[in-house]
C-alpha positions in Angstrom: 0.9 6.9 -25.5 -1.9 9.2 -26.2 -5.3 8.1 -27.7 -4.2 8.8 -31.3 -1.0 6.8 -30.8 1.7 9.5 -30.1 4.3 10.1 -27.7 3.8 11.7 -24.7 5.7 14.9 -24.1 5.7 16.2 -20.8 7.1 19.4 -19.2 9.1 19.0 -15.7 6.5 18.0 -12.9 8.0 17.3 -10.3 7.5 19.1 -6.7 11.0 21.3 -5.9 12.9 19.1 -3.2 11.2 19.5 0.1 13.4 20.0 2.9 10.6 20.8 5.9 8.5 18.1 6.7 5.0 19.9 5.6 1.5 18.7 5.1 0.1 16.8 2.7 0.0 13.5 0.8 4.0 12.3 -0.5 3.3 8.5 -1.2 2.2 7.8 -4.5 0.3 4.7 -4.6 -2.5 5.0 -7.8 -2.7 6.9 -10.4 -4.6 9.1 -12.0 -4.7 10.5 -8.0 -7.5 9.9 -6.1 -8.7 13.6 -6.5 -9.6 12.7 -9.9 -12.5 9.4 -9.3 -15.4 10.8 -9.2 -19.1 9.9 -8.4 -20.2 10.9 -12.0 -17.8 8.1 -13.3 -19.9 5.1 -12.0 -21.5 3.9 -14.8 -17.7 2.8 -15.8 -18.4 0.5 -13.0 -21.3 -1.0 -13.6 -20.4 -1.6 -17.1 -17.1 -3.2 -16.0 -19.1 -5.3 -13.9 -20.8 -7.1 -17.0 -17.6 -7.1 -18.9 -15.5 -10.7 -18.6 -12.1 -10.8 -17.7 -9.0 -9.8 -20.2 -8.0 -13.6 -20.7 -4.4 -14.1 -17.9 -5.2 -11.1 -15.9 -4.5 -12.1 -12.0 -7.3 -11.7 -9.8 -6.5 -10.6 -5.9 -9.0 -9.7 -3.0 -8.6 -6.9 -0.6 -10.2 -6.4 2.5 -10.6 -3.7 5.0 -10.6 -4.2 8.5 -10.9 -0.7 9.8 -10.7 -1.1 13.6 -7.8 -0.4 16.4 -7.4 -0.3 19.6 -5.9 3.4 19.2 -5.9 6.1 16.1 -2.2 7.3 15.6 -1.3 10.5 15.4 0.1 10.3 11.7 -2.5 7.7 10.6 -4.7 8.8 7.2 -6.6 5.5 6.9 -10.4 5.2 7.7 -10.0 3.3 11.0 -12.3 3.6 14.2 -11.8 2.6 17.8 -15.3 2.8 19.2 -17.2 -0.1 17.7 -18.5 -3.0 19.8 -18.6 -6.1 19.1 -21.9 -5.9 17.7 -21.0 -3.3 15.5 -18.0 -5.5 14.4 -20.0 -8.3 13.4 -22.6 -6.2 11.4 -19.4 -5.0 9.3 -17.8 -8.9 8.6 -21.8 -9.5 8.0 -21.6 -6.7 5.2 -17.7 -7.6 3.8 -19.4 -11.3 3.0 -22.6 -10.0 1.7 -20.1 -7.4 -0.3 -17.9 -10.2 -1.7 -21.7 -12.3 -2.4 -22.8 -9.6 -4.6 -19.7 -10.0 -6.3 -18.7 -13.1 -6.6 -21.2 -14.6 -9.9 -20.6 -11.1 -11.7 -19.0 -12.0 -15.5 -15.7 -9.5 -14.4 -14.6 -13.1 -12.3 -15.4 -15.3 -15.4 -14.9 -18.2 -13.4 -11.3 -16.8 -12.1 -10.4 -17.7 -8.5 -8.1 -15.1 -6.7 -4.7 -15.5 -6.9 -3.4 -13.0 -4.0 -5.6 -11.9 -0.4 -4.8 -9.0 1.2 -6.3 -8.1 4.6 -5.3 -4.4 5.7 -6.4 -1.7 8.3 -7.2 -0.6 10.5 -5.7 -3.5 12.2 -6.3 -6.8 10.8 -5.0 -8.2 14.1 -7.7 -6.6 16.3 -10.4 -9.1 15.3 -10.7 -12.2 17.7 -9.9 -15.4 16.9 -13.6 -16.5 16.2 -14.2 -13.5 14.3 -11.4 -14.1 11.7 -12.8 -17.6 11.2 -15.8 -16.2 10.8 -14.4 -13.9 8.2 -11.9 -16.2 5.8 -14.2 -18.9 5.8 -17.2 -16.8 4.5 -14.5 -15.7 2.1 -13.2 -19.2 1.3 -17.0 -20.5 1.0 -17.5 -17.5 -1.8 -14.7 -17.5 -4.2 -12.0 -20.4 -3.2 -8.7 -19.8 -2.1 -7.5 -23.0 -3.4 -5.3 -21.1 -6.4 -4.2 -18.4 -3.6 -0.6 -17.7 -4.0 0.1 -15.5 -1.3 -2.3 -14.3 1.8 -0.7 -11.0 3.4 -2.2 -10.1 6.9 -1.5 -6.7 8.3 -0.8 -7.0 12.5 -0.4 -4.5 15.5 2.4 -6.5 18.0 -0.1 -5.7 21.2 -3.2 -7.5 19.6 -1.0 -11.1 18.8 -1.4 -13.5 21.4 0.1 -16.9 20.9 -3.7 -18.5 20.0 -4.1 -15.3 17.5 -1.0 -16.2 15.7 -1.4 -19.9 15.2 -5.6 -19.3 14.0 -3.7 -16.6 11.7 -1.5 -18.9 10.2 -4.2 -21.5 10.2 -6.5 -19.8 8.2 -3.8 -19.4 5.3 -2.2 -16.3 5.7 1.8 -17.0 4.4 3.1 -13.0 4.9 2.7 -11.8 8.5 3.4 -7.4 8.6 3.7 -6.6 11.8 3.6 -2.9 12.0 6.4 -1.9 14.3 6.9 1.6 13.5 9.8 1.8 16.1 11.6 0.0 19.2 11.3 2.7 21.5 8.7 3.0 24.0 8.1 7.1 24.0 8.3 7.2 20.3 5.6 4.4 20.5 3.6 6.4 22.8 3.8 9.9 22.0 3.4 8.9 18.3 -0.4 7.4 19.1 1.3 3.9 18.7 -0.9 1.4 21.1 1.6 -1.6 21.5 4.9 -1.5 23.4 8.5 -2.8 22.4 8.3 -6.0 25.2 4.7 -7.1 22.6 7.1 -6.7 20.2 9.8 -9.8 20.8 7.0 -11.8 22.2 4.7 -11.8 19.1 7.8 -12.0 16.7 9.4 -15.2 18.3 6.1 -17.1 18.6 4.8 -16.5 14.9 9.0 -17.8 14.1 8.0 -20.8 16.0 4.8 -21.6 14.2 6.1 -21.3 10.8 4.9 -17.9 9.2 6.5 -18.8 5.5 7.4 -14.6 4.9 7.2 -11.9 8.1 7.8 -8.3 7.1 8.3 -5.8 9.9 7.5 -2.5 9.1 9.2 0.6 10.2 8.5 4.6 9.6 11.8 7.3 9.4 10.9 10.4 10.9 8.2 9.6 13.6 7.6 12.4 16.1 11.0 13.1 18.1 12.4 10.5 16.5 16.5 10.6 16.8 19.6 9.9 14.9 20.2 7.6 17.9 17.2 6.3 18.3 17.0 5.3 14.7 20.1 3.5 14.3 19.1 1.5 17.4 15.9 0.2 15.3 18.4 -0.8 12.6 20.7 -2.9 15.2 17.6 -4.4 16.7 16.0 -5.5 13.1 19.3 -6.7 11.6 19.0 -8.7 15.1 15.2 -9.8 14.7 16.3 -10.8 10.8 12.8 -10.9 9.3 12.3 -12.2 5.9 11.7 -8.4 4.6 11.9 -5.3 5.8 9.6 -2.0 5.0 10.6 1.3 5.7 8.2 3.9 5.1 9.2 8.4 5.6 6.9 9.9 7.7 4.1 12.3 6.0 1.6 14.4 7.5 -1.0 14.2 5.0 -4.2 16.0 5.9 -6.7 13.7 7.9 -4.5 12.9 10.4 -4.6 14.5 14.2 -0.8 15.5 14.1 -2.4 18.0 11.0 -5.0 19.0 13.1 -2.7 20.0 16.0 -0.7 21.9 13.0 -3.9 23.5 11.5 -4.6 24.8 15.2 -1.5 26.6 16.4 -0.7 27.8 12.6 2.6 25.4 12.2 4.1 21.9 12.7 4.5 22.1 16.8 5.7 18.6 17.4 9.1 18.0 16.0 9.5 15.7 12.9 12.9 15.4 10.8 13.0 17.3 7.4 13.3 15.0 4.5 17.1 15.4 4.1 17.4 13.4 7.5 14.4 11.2 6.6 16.2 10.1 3.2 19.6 9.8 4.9 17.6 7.7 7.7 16.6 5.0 5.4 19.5 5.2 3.4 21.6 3.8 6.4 19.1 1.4 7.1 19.4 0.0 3.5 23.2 0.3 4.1 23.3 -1.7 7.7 20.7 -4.6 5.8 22.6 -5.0 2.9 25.7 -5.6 5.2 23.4 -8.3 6.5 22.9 -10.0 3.7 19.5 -8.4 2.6 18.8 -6.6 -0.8 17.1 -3.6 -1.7 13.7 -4.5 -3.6 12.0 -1.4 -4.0 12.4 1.9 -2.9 10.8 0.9 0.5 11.7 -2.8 1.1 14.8 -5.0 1.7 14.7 -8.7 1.3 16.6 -11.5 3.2 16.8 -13.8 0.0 15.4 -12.0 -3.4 14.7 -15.5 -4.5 12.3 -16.6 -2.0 10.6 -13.2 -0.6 8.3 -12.2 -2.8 5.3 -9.6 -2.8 2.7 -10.8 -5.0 -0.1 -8.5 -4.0 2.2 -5.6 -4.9 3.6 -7.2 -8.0 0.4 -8.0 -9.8 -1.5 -4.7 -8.8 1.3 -2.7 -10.0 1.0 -4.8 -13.4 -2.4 -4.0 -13.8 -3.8 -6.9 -12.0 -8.1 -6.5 -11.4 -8.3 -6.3 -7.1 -11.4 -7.2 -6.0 -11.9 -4.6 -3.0 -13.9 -5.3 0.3 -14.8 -2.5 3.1 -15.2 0.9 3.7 -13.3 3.3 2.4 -11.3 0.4 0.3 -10.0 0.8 -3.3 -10.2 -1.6 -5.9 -9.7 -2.1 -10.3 -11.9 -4.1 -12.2 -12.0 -4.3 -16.1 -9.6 -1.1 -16.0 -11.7 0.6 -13.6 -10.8 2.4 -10.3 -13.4 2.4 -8.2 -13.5 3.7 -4.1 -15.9 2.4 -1.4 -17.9 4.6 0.7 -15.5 6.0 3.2 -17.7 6.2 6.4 -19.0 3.2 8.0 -22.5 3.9 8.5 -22.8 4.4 5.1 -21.2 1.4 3.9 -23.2 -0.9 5.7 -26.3 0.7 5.2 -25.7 0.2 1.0 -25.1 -3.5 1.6 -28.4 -4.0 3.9 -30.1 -2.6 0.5 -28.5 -5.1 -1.5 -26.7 -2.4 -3.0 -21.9 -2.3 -3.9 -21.3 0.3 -1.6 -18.8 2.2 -4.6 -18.7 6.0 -4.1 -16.8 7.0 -6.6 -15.1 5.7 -9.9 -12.6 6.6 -12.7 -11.4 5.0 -16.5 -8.0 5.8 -16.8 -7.2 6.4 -20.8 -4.6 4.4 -22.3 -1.7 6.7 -22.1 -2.8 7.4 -18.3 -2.6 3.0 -17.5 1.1 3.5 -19.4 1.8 6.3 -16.9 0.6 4.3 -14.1 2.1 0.9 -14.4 5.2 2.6 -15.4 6.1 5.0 -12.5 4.4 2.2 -9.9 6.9 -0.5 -11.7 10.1 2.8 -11.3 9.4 2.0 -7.6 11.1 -1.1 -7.7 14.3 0.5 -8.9 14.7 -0.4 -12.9 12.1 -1.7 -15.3 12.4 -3.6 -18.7 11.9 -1.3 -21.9 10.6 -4.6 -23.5 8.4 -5.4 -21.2 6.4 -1.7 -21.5 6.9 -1.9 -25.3 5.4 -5.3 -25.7 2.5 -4.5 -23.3 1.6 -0.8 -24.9 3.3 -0.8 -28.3 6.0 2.2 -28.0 9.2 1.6 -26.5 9.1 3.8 -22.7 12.2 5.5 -24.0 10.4 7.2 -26.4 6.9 7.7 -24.6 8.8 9.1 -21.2 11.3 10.8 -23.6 11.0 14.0 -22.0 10.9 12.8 -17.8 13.6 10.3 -18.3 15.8 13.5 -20.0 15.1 15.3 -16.8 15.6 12.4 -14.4 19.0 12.0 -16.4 19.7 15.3 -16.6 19.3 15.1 -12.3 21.5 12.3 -12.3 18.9 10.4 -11.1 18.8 7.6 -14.2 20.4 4.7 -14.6 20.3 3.0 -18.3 21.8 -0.2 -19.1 20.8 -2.4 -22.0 17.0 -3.1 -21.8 16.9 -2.0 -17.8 15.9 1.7 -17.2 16.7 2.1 -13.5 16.6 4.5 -10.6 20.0 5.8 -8.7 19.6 5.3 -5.3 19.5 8.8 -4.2 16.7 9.1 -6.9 14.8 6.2 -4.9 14.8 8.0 -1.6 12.8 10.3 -2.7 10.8 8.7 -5.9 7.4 9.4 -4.7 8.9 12.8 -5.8 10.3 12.1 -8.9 7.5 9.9 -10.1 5.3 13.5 -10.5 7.5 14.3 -13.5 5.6 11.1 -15.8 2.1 13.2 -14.4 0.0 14.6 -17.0 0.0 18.5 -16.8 -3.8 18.5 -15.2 -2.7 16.2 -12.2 0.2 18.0 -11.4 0.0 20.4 -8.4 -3.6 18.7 -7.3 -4.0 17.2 -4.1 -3.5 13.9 -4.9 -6.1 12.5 -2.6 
């Protein structure tokens, strides 16, 4: 709703369907976009800072680890792969003194997180003493004693057998292990550093010691990538059966080195399939795992059991959850907040040897614009309760989205079915898309990051 309590009425936003694979940012993961925080905006911050919790709002922790043994070709994160080990241990120095400066502020008002994420970079890439090192200055801060998920991002090459069982040891209950693909010359000529024989071997040991959840992740469209190659990734997760399954379209968004390359010669020069054959790609993945036994959870995941697998992190931050956010580069929400860390390292640490957050930039999203996020973030889980949003913000979505959901329908994209507004399946292979239509008129068109 707008700030006078009216409807929001909202022209058709969304991008014309993409058929070439071009650059730019597709996944929609925040919103306002990221284009929008601005230095200017950090005395929000601070003021959110001081400000106690909303009483029953989830607290969750997220950490950036941004280091890897190689940078991939289609990789936007901030990762780096020419620190030393002395250079990694003055950044887990900084994360603690980070979460320190933190941890007695009134935003925690005595909460103890309820969700740990630890992303990359490559979580995986620490060793053994240096995780330790890390979760229990974590644990010793804020306790992890009301935690009801810990989700650990791995690269397959970096697992040994004594790196699995510390990881599970210090807590972690949803191992990713970023697989990408099965084949070794998409692996390689992708920027991918591990190799499909890494890939068995770490899977069956963290089976063996008892990982409760392990998500594999997978990306359609990879450089050279094939209809046969594809459908032999399929045969060999269906044969793997993790507990969840992520499938991700390849994007080329602009701080990656595949961009680069395309920025140099004028056009894409390495081949990547359109987003026709991307869609139809996951598609017949979602297909092949719901033959399996598995359902679709959201337009990314499939789920062995939808009973038992669950995705807390994503869950609560799409609800509006406050994530506490540790590292460079990381984002986090505090007290209705968004709020971005310095995005080079030297930086970053540098602000924390002062004694000083290391936040960049920051924006306060009005109350139509929260409606607008949790609402298209929640669409990506295919339908949504109307009572839900109407409790929460006081106007039934049906009337707020009145004029996106007409065009949605109107695309025969919508599905509408007592209280459940839902997304066709078609519609959710490409609802990073769609999602642009619930945009106010000044983010549409922007670069979303």
């Amino acid at each position: 709703m707008s700030d006078t309590g009216d409807p929001i009425v909202l022209t058709s936003g969304a991008p014309p369907l993409q058929r070439e694979t071009t650059v730019g940012n597709y996944f929609v993961s925040n919103y306002p976009p990221f284009s929008f925080w601005k230095p200017e905006h950090l005395p929000d911050f601070q003021a959110a800072l001081d400000r106690g919790p909303k009483p029953g709002l989830p607290l969750g922790i997220y950490t950036h680890i941004p280091f890897c043994r190689k940078r991939c070709h289609f990789c936007y994160f901030r990762v780096y792969t020419d620190k030393d080990s002395a250079a990694i241990k003055s950044y887990l120095d900084a994360v603690l003194r980070e979460l320190s400066l933190y941890a007695s502020r009134p935003f925690i008002g005595g909460r103890k997180p309820g969700f740990v994420y630890f992303g990359g970079g490559t979580p995986s890439y620490l060793s053994v003493e240096q995780l330790r090192f890390l979760s229990d200055g974590m644990k010793r801060l804020l306790s992890w004693d009301e935690v009801e998920e810990v989700t650990f991002e791995c690269e397959p090459g970096t697992l040994t057998d004594h790196k699995l069982k510390a990881i599970r040891e210090m807590g972690v209950t949803r191992l990713s292990l970023g697989i990408e693909n099965f084949d070794d010359h998409i692996l390689e000529i992708n920027g991918r550093a591990h190799r499909s024989l890494e890939i068995g071997r770490a899977y069956r040991y963290a089976r063996e010691i008892g990982f409760p959840q392990i998500n594999i992740d997978l990306i359609a469209g990879m450089v050279e990538e094939t209809d046969e190659n594809w459908r032999e990734c399929i045969r060999k997760t269906v044969e793997l059966a993790p507990d969840s399954v992520t499938i991700y379209q390849m994007e080329i968004p602009f701080n990656t080195t595949l961009y680069q390359q395309m920025r140099a010669e004028g056009k894409l020069v390495a081949p990547v399939a359109d987003w026709d054959t991307k869609r139809r790609w996951v598609d017949a993945a979602f297909t092949e795992l719901e033959r399996a036994g598995y359902t679709v959870a959201s337009a990314y995941t499939a789920v062995k059991s939808k009973e038992e697998t669950r995705f807390v992190y994503r869950d609560r931050l799409w609800a509006g959850a406050d994530l506490l956010s540790l590292g460079v580069a990381s984002f986090g929400h505090i007290g209705g907040t968004h709020y971005q860390n310095h995005h080079d390292f030297d930086p970053y640490i540098a602000a924390l040897n002062r004694g000083q957050l290391p936040v960049y930039r920051a924006l306060t999203p009005t109350a139509e614009e929260r409606y607008i996020r949790e609402f298209i973030l929640q669409l990506k889980l295919g339908s949504v309760s109307a009572a839900y949003f109407t409790g929460k913000f006081g106007i039934d979505p049906r009337t707020q989205f009145a004029g996106p959901l007409g065009t949605l329908k109107e695309q025969g994209h919508l599905t509408q079915e007592g209280d459940r507004i839902g997304i066709t399946r078609a519609g959710l292979l490409q609802v990073d898309r769609l999602l642009h239509e619930f945009f106010r008129p000044e983010h549409r068109g922007a670069r979303y990051a």
